[in-house]
C-alpha positions in Angstrom: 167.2 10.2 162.4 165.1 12.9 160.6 162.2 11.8 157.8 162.0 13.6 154.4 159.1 15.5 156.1 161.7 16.6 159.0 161.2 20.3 158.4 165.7 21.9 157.2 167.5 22.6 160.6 167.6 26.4 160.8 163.9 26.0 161.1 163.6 23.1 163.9 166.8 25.7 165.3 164.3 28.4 167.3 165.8 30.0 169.6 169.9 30.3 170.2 171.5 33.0 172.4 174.4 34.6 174.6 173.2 36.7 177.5 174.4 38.7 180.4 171.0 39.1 182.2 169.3 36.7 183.5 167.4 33.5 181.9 164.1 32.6 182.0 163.1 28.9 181.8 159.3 29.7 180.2 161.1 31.9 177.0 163.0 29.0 176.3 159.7 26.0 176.6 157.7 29.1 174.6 160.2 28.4 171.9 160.1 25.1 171.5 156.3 24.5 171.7 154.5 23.0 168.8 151.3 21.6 168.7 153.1 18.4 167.0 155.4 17.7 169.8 154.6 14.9 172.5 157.2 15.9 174.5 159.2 18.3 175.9 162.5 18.4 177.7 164.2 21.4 179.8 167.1 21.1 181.2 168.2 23.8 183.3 171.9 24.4 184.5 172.6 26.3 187.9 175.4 27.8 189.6 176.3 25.0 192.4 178.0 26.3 195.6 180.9 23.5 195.2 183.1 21.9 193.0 185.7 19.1 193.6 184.7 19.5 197.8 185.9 23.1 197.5 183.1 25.8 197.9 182.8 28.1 195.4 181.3 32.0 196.0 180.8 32.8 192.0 181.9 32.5 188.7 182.1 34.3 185.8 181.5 33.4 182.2 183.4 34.7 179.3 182.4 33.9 175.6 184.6 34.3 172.4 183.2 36.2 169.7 182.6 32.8 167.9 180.7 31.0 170.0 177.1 32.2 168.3 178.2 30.4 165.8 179.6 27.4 167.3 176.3 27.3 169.5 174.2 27.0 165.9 176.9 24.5 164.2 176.1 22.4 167.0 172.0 22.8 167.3 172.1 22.2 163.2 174.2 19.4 164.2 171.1 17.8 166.3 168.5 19.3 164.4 169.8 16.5 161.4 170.6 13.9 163.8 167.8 13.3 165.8 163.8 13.7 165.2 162.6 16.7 166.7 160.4 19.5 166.3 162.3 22.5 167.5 165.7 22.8 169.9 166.7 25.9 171.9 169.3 26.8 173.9 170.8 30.2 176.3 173.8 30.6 178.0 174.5 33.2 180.7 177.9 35.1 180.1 179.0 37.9 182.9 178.7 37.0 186.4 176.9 35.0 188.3 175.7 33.8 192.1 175.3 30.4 193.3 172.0 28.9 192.9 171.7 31.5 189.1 170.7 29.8 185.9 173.7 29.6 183.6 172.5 27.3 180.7 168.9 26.6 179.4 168.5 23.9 176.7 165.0 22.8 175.1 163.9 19.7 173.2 160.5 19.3 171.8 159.5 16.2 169.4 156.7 14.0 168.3 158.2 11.5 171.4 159.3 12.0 174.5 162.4 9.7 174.1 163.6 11.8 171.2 162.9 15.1 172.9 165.4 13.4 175.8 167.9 12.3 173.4 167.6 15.8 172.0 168.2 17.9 174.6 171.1 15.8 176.3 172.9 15.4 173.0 172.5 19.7 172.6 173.6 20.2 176.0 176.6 17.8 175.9 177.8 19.2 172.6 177.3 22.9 173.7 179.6 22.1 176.6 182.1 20.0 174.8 182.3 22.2 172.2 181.3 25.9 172.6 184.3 28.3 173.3 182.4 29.5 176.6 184.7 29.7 179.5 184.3 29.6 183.1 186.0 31.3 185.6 185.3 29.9 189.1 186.0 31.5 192.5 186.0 30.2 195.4 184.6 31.0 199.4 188.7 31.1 199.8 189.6 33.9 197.0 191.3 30.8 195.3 190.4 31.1 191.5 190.4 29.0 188.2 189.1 29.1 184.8 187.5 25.7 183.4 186.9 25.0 179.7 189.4 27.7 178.7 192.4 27.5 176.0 
């Protein structure tokens, strides 16, 4: 839970984005770095080659115009829940390759427990509850979206 000296959300909030090029792990850890944090947690989603024993050649990832803001709801969300020094998170939109980053989440707090509570409540949330929507094709042209209305 935050203190009273827990500095207001949008400020712990960093760095939040929707991109089409590619991610790069060190921008994200840049952004959560603070000389008060004993720890720091990255997670780092990739494009698998399989899903459900069915081999996937790519997907593609579509974002509704409100998902920004969905993406800060939930960050502000964690931000007040949970003692940390500064969250960020990136999502790849457009297409992607196996084995291409397609989420990067950050956690940095005074602990390293909280900075791994942190990040694996932001990253659970994000993909529970930001409209981004994933189209998945597979080695056999077979298709399908997942996460999608």
């Amino acid at each position: 839970m935050t203190s009273p000296s827990t500095p207001d959300q949008s400020a712990v909030v960093r760095l939040l984005d929707l991109r089409e090029v590619p991610l790069d792990p060190a921008e994200v850890l840049a952004a959560v770095d603070d000389p008060s944090a004993g720890g720091v947690n990255l997670f780092v989603g990739t494009v698998r080659n399989h899903d459900d024993g069915e081999q996937v050649d790519h997907l593609d990832y579509t974002a509704h115009p409100t998902a920004m803001d969905r993406m800060r709801e939930v960050a502000e969300g964690v931000a007040a829940e949970f003692e940390v020094t500064a969250l960020a998170a990136v999502h790849r939109t457009g297409h992607l390759k196996i084995g291409d980053i397609a989420v990067l989440v950050a956690a940095s707090a005074p602990h390293r427990g909280q900075a791994y509570a942190a990040s694996r409540a932001l990253i659970d949330r994000l993909k529970a509850t930001v409209p981004v929507w994933k189209h998945q094709v597979f080695q056999d042209g077979r298709e399908e979206w997942v996460n999608s209305p």
